[in-house]
N, C-alpha and C positions, 0 to 999 in steps of 0.2 A: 497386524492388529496391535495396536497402543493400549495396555494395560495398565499404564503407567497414572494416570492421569492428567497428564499434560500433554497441551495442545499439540498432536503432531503440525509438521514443516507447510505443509501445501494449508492449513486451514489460517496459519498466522499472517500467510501472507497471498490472500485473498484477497481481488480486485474489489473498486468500492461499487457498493450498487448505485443504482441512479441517484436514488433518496441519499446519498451523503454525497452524487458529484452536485448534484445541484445547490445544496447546501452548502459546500467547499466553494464552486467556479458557478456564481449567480450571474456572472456577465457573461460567461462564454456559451453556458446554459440558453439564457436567454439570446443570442445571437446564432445558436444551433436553430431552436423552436423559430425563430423570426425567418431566419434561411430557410427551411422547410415547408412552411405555412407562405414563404412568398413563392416556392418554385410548384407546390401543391396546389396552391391559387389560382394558377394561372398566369402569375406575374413577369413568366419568361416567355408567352408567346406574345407580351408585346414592344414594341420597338423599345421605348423606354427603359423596358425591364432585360431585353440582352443588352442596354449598355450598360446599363448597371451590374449583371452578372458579369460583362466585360470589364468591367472598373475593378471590379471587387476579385475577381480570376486573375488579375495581374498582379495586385499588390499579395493575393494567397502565393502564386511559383514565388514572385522575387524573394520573400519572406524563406519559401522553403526552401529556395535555392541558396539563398545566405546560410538557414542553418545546416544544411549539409557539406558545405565548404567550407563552412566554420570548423564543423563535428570533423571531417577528414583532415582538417589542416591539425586540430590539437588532441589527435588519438595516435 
């Protein structure tokens, strides 16, 4: 128990709630909700829409594959 006044360690460095990521990251925000609302839709059972989830599934690994080979290569 902190009698002290001051903020104990775990409350200063709290994750941010939604209300300040979307405020912070308005483009990734809206690219989350846009992904969601098209695979919710419907928009992956039609042909169209798995190329597109295929378009957009390739350039998400290579991305994560770069930063992990990056992140191993300079730790």
């Amino acid at each position: 128990m902190n009698t002290s006044g001051e903020p104990e360690q775990h409350e200063s460095q709290r994750s941010r709630d939604l209300r300040e990521y979307v405020r912070d990251e308005p483009v990734a925000s809206l690219a989350i909700a846009a992904g969601v609302g098209f695979i919710m839709g419907g928009g992956v059972s039609t042909r169209p829409g798995l190329a597109l989830l295929d378009f957009i599934g390739r350039i998400a690994v290579r991305e994560a594959a770069t930063y992990f080979i990056i992140g191993a290569v300079y730790q």
